[in-house]
C-alpha positions in Angstrom: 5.2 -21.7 -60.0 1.7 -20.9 -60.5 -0.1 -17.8 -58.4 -4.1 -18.8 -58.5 -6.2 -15.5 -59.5 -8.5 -15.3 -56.6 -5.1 -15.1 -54.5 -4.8 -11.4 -54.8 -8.2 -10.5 -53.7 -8.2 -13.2 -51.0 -5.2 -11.2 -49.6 -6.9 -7.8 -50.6 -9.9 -8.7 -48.7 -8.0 -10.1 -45.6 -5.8 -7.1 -45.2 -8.9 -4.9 -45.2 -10.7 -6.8 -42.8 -7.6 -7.0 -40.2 -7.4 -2.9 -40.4 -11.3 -3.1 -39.6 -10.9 -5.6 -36.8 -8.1 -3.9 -35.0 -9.5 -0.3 -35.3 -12.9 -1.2 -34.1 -12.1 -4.0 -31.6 -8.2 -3.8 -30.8 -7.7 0.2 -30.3 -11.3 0.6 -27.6 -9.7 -2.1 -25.9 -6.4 -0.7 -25.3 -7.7 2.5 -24.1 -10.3 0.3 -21.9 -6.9 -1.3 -20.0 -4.9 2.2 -20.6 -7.8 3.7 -18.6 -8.0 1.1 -16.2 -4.1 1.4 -15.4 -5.0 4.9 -15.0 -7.5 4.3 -12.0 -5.5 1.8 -10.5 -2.6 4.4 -10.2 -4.7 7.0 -8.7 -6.0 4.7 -6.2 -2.6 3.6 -5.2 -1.5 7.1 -4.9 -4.6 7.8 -2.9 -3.5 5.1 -0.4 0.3 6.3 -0.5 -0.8 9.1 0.8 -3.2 7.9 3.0 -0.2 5.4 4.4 2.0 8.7 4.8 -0.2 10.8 7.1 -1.2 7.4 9.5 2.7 6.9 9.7 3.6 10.2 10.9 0.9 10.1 13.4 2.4 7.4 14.6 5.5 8.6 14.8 4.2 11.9 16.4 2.3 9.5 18.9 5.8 6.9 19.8 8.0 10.7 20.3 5.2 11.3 23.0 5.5 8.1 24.8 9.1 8.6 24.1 9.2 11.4 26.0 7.0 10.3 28.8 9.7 6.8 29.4 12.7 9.1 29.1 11.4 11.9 31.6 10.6 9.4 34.3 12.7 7.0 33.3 15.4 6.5 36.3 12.2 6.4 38.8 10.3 3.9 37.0 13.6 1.6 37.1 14.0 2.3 40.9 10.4 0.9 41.9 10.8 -1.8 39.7 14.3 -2.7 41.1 12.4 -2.4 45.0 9.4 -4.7 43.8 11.8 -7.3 43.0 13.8 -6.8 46.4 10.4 -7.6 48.4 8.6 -10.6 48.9 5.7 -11.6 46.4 3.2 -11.1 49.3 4.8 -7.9 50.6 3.6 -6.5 47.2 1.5 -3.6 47.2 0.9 -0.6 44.6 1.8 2.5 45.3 -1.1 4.7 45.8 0.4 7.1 43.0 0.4 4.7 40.2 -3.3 3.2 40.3 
């Protein structure tokens, strides 16, 4: 088997050039995307917590109207119950709920 002579510095040369690609083009562009990730996860954590306080305002809000069905709960059913017994042209709000 016969090695030709200009092999090893072929390689030699090669091998340098690869560490000089990869630290000047491969390692900025890492930290570009490492960096990137690193926005992306604030902003997601920045609508996390955005989500969180609409969501128990909303839930502060439905306890409210929960409250207002449940207090006058049996007298809402009772005027519904007497609108059905009536004709539809017998039909007339009560002066109270407009």
């Amino acid at each position: 088997m016969d090695i030709n002579p200009l092999l090893i510095p072929i390689l030699g040369i090669s091998c340098g050039l690869l560490a000089i690609f990869s630290g000047a083009i491969v390692r900025p562009w890492l930290k570009l995307k490492e960096r990137q990730m690193e926005l992306n996860a604030n902003s997601i954590a920045e609508k996390a917590a955005q989500y969180g306080a609409d969501r128990s305002r909303l839930e502060e809000r439905v306890a409210v109207l929960e409250r207002i069905i449940t207090d006058q709960g049996y007298s809402l059913a009772k005027e519904i119950e007497e609108l059905r017994s009536l004709p539809p042209q017998q039909v007339t709000p009560k002066p109270d709920l407009v």
